[in-house]
C-alpha positions as CSV (number, residue, x, y, z in Angstrom):
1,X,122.8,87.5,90.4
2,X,120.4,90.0,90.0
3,X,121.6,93.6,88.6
4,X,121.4,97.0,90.4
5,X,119.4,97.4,87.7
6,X,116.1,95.6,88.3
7,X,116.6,95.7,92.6
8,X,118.6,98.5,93.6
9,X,116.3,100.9,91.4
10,X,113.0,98.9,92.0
11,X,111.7,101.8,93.9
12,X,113.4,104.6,91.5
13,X,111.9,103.3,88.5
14,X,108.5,103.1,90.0
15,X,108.5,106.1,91.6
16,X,110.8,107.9,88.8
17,X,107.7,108.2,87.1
18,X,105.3,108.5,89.9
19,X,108.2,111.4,90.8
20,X,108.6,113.1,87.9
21,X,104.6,113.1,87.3
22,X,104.4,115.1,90.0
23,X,102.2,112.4,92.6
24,X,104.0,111.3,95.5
25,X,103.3,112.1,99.0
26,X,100.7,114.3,99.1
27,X,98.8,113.3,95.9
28,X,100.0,109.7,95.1
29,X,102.5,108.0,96.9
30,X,104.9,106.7,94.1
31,X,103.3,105.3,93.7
32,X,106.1,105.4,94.7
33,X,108.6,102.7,93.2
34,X,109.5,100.7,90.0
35,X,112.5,98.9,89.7
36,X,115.2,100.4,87.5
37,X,114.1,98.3,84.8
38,X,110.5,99.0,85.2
39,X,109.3,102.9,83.5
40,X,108.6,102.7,87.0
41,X,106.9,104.5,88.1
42,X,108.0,105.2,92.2
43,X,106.5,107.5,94.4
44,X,103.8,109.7,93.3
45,X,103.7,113.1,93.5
46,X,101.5,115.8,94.8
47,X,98.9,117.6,92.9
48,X,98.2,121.0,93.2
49,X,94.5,120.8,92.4
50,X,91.9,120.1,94.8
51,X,90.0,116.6,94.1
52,X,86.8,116.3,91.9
53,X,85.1,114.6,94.6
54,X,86.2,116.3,97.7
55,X,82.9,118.5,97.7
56,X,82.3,118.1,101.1
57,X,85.6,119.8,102.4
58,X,87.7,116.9,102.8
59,X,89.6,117.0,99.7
60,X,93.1,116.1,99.5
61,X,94.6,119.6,98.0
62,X,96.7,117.5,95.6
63,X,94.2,116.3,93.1
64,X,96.2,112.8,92.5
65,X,94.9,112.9,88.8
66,X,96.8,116.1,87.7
67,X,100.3,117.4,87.7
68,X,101.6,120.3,89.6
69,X,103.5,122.8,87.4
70,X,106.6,123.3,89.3
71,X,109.4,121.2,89.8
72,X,110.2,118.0,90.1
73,X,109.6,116.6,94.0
74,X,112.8,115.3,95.6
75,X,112.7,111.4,96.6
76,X,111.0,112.0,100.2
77,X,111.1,109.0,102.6
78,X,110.7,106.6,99.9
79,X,108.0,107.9,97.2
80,X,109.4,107.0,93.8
81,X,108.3,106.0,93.3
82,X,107.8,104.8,93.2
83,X,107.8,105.2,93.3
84,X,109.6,106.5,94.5
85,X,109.1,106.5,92.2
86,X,108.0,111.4,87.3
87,X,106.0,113.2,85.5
88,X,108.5,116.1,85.1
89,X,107.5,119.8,85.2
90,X,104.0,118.9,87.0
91,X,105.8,117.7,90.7
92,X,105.7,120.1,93.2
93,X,109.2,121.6,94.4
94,X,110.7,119.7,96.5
95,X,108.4,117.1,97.4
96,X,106.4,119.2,99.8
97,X,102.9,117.1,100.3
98,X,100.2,119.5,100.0
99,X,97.6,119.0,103.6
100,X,94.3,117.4,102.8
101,X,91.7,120.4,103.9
102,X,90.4,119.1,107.3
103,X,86.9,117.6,107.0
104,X,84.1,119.5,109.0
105,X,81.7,118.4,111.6
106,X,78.8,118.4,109.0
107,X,80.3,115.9,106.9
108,X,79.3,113.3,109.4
109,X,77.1,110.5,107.2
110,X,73.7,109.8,108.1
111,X,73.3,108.0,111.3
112,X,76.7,108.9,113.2
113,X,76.9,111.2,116.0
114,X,77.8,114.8,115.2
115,X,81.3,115.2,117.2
116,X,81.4,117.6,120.2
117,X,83.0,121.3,120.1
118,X,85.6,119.3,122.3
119,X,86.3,116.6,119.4
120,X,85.8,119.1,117.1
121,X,88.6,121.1,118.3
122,X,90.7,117.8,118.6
123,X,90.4,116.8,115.1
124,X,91.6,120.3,114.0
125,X,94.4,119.9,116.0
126,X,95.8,117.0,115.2
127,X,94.7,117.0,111.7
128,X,97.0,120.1,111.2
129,X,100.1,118.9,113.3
130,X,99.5,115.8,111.2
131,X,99.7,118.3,107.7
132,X,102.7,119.7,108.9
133,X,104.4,116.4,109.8
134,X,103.9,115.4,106.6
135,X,105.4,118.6,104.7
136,X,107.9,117.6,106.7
137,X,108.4,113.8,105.7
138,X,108.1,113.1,109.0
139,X,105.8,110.1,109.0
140,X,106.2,108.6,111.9
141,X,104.9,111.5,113.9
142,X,102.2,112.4,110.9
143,X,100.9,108.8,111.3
144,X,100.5,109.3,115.3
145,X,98.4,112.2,114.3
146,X,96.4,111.0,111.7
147,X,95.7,107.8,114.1
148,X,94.2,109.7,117.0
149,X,92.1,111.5,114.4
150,X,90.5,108.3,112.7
151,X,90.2,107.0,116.7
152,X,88.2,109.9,117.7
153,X,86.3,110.6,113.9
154,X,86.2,107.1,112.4
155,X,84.6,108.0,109.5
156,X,86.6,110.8,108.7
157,X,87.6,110.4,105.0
158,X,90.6,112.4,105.5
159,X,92.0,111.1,107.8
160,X,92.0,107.3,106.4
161,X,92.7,109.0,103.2
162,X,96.2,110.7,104.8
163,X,96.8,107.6,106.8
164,X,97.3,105.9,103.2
165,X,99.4,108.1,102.0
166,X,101.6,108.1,104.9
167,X,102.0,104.4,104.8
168,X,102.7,104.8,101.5
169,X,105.6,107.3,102.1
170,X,106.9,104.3,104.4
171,X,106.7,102.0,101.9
172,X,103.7,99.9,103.7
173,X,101.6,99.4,100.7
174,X,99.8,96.9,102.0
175,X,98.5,98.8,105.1
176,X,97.9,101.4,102.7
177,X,95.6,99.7,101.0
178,X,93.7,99.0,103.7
179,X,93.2,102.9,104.4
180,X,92.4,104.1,101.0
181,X,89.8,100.8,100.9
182,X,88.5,102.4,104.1
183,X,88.3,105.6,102.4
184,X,86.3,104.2,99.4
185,X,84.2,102.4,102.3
186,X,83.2,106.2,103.0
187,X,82.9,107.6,99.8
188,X,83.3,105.0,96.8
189,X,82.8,107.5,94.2
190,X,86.2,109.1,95.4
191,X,88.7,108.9,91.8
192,X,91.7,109.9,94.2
193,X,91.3,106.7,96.7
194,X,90.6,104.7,93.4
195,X,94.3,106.1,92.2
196,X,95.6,106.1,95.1
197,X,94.9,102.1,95.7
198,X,96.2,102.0,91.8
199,X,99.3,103.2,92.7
200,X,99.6,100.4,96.5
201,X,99.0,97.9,94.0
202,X,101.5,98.9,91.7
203,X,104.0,99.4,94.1
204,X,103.3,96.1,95.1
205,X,104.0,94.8,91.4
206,X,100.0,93.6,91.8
207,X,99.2,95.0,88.2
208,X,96.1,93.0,87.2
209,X,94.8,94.8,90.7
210,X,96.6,98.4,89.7
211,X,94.7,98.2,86.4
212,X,91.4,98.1,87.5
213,X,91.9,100.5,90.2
214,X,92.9,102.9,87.3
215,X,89.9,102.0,85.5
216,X,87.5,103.1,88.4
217,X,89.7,106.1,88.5
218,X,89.5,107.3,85.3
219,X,85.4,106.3,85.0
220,X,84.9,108.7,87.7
221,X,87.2,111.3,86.2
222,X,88.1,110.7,82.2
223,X,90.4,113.2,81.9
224,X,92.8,112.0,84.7
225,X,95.6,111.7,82.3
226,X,98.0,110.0,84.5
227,X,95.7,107.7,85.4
228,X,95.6,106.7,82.0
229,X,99.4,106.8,82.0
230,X,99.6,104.2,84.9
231,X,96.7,102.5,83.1
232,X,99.7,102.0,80.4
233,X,102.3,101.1,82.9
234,X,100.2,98.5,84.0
235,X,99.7,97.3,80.3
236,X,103.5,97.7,79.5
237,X,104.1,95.5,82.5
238,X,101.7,92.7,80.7
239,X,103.7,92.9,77.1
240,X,100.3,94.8,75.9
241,X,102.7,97.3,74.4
242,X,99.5,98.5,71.6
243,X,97.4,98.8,74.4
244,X,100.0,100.7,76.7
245,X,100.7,103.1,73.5
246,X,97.5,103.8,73.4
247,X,96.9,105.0,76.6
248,X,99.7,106.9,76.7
249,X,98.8,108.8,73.5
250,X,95.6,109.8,75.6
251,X,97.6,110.9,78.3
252,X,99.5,113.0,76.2
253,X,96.3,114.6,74.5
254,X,94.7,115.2,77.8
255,X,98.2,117.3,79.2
256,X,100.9,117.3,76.4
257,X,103.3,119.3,79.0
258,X,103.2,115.9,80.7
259,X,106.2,113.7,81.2
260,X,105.0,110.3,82.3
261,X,103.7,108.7,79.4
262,X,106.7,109.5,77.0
263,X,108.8,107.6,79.8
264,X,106.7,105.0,79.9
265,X,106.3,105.3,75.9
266,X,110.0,104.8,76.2
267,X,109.8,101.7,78.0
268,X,107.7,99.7,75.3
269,X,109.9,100.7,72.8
270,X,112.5,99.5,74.4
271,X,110.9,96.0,75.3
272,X,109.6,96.2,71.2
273,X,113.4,96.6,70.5
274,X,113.1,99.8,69.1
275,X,115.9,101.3,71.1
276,X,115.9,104.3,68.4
277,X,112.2,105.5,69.2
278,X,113.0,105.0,72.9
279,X,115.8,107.3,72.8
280,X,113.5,109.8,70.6
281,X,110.8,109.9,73.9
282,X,113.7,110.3,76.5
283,X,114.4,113.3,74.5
284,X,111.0,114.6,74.0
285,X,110.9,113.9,78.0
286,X,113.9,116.0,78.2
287,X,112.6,119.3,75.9
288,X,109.2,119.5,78.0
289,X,111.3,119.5,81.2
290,X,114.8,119.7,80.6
291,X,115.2,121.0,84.8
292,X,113.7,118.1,85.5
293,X,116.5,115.4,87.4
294,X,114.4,112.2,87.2
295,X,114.2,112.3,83.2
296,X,118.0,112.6,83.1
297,X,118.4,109.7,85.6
298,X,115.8,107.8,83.4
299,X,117.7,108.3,80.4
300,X,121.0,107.3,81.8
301,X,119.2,104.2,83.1
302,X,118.2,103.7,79.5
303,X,121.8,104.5,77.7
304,X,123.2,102.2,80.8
305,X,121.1,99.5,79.4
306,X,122.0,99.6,75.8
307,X,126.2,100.2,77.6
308,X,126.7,103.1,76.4
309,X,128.3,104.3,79.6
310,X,130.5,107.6,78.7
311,X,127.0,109.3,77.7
312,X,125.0,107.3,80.7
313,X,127.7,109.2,82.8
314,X,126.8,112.2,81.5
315,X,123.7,112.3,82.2
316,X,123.6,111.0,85.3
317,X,125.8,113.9,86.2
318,X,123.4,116.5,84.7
319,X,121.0,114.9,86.8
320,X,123.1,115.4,90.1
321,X,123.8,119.0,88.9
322,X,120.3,120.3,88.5
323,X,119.6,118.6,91.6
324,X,122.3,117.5,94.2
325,X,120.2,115.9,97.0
326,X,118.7,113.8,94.3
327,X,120.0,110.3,95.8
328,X,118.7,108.5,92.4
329,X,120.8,110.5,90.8
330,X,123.7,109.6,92.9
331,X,122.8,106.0,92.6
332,X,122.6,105.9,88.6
333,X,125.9,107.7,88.4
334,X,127.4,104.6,90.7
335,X,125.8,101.8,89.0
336,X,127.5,103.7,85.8
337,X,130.9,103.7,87.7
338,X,130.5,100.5,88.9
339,X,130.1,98.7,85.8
340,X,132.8,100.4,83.9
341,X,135.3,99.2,86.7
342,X,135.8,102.9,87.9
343,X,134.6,101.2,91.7
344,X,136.8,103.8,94.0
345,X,134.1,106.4,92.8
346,X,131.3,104.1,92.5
347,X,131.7,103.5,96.1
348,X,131.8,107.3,96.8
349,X,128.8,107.7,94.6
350,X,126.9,105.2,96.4
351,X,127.9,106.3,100.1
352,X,126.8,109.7,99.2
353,X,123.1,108.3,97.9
354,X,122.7,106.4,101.8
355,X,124.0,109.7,103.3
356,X,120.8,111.5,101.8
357,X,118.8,108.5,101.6
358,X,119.4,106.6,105.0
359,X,116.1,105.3,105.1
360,X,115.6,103.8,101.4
361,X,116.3,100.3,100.9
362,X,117.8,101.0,97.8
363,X,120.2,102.7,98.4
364,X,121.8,100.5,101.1
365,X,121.0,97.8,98.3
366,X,122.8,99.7,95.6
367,X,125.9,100.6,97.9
368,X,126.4,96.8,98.5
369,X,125.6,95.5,95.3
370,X,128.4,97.4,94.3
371,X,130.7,96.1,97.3
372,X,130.0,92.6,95.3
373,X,131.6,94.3,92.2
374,X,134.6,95.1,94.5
375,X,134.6,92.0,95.9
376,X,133.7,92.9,99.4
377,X,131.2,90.3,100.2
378,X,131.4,91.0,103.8
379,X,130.3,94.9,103.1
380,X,127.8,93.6,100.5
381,X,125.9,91.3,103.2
382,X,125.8,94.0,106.2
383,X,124.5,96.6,103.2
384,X,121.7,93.8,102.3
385,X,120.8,93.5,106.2
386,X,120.3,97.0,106.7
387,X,117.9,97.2,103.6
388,X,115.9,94.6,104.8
389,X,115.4,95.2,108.0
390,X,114.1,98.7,106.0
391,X,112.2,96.6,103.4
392,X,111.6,92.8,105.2
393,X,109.1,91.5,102.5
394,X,111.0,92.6,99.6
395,X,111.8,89.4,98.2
396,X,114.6,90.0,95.8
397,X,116.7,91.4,98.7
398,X,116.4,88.3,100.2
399,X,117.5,86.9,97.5
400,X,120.5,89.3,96.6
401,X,121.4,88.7,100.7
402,X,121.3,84.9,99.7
403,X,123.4,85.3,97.1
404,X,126.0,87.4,98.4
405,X,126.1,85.3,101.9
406,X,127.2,82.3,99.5
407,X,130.0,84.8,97.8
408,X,130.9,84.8,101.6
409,X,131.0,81.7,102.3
410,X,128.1,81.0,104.4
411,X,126.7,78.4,103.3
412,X,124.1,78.0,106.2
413,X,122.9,81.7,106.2
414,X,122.5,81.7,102.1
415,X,120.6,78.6,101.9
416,X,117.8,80.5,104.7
417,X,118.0,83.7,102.8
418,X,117.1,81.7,99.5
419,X,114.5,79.2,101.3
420,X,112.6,82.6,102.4
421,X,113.2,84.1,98.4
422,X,111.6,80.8,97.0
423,X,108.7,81.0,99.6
424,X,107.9,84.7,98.3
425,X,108.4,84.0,94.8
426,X,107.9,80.2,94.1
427,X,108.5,80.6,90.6
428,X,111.9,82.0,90.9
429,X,113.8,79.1,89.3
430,X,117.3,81.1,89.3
431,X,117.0,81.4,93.0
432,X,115.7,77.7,93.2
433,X,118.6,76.3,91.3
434,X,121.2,78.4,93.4
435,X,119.5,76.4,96.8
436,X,119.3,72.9,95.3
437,X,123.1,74.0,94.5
438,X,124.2,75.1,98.6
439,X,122.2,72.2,99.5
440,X,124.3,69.6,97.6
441,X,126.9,71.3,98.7
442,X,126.3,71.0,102.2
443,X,125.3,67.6,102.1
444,X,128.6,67.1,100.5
445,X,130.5,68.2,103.6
């Protein structure tokens, strides 16, 4: 079965990175989410700076290339990435998407009608109720906004650009994609759309796709140097570990203060089997932003891995003390718990990451993988439900649901659960062997 690890954290990992570096909502959408496993990268965070291409007034005020210098940005809505899912000390406090400058009248291209005073006024309007939906986390309105702006500007960059991120924040890469492609259809010389579809694809574990986005990105604008850190994720992802080293290295020459590329540093390490060196760039992770809750998680996730639990704990704690609304944190410390038995307070810790996190898939998917550990497979399956209906295309759900409707008993139910896995993901051979298994068995009956 698969482990909280690599599903529950899917999104944490890829937006732990996209987190800590500072891209999500506003700048990046963790990018928003990378599975536990992954350096992942989840939900991007905001940059303070205004774009290099935004010279006709519709610049995005977080410059998706660069790091804010404050704080690290608080999983929002489902970031981070994912991403949610981290570039430490450069997020902005508490996740607070910075509003994309509203683009004027004159930046109509050649040939389209200049808007009215009326449509003028409109686009204002609803531009900045959109903004402050979006401070908010409050996509769903911020979307109605941004929608009746693209209806009555069409070829408003900003507001295709926003409508990205937003979809972003609700986990809808692939309508995302669509935006920022719309967005490039406007301006293609725009390095932020270019990231910005980087980071859909990412999320969307399309790296071959991701990679060349990040490429365009950093053509445009060479010293982008999380571009170039994503550029490595997507390399890491690939086994190019010399090639994701690399780029990382440039990353860190472009903004040493960074924390991104020594997290994903970590990661290839870690897949070279050089657990010592891995530990060695959690730590330098940890001395550029020790405040910083996402590098703790990270690094618990990391001493998890290698089972050493007592100082996993511990840092997932210091992760939940610098930052108690930090539902990763919450679920790291459970997935700790959990697989040292402790399950009473596994199940608190996991409870209490839904409570902040209602509307993240993983969470509901870590709080019932760890109902399987207690051997509640009733719990477990109503957990998976409610994460999928949250996260329908997400194939390893379907899966984990499979799995844990055949610890049920449900024979029926698994084998559809695992029919739709193998459809997503026909080379899945573990789930393919688990259905040729419920089938015999049913045809046994």
């Amino acid at each position: 079965m698969e482990t909280v690890p690599s599903l529950a954290f899917r999104h944490l990992l890829t937006a732990s990175l996209a987190l800590s570096a500072g891209l999500c909502l506003a700048g990046t959408v963790s990018g928003a989410a990378m599975a536990f496993n992954l350096p992942f990268v989840s939900k991007p965070k905001i940059a303070q700076a205004p774009p290099k291409d935004a010279s006709d007034g519709t610049s995005a005020s977080t410059d998706a290339g660069q790091d804010s210098s404050q704080g690290p940005e608080k999983e929002a809505g489902k970031v981070l990435g994912s991403g949610k899912d981290s570039g430490g000390e450069t997020q902005q406090k508490s996740g607070a998407p910075t509003a994309t400058p509203l683009a004027s009248a004159a930046a109509q291209p050649p040939g389209q009608p200049a808007l009215t005073p009326e449509q003028i006024h409109f686009v204002e309007k609803h531009s900045h109720a959109g903004d402050v939906f979006f401070e908010r986390h409050d996509f769903t309105n911020s979307l109605i906004e941004y929608q009746d702006v693209a209806k009555t500007d069409p070829t408003n960059f900003k507001a295709h650009f926003m409508l990205g991120k937003i979809l972003m924040g609700m986990s809808d890469f692939e309508e995302a994609l669509d935006e920022f492609q719309q967005s490039l259809n406007l301006r293609d010389s725009s390095s932020e759309a270019h990231f910005m579809r980087g980071e859909a694809f990412r999320m969307l574990e399309h790296y071959d796709e991701a990679e060349a986005e990040y490429k365009e990105t950093i053509a445009f604008d060479p010293d982008n140097a999380l571009a170039h850190a994503y550029l490595a994720e997507c390399y890491r992802m690939e086994h190019s570990y010399r090639k994701a080293v690399h780029e990382c290295e440039r990353a860190c020459k472009l903004d040493p203060k960074m924390v991104v590329p020594h997290l994903i540093l970590a990661q290839c390490y870690a897949g070279d089997k050089q657990p010592e060196e891995a530990n060695e760039e959690y730590k330098t992770a940890i001395d550029i932003n020790p405040n910083d809750p996402v590098v703790h998680t990270r690094y618990g996730l990391a001493l998890g891995n290698d089972e050493h639990w007592k100082e996993a704990i511990d840092e997932f704690n210091k992760s939940i003390k610098l930052d108690t609304n930090y539902f990763a944190g919450h679920m790291g410390l459970s997935w700790a718990l959990a697989s040292t038995n402790m399950i009473a307070d596994a199940l608190r810790e996991a409870r209490i990451a839904v409570g902040l996190a209602a509307n993240d898939a993983d969470t509901h998917a870590n709080l019932a993988w760890v109902y399987t550990k207690k051997g509640d497979f009733q719990a477990a399956v109503i957990e998976y439900k409610l994460a999928l209906q949250i996260d329908p295309k997400n194939a390893r759900l379907h899966r984990a649901l499979g799995l844990a409707l055949s610890d049920n008993g449900d024979v029926n139910d698994a084998i559809a659960e695992l029919l739709t896995t193998t459809k997503m993901k026909p080379r899945d051979y573990e789930s393919k062997l688990k259905l040729q298994s419920l089938l015999e068995q049913r045809n046994s009956q």
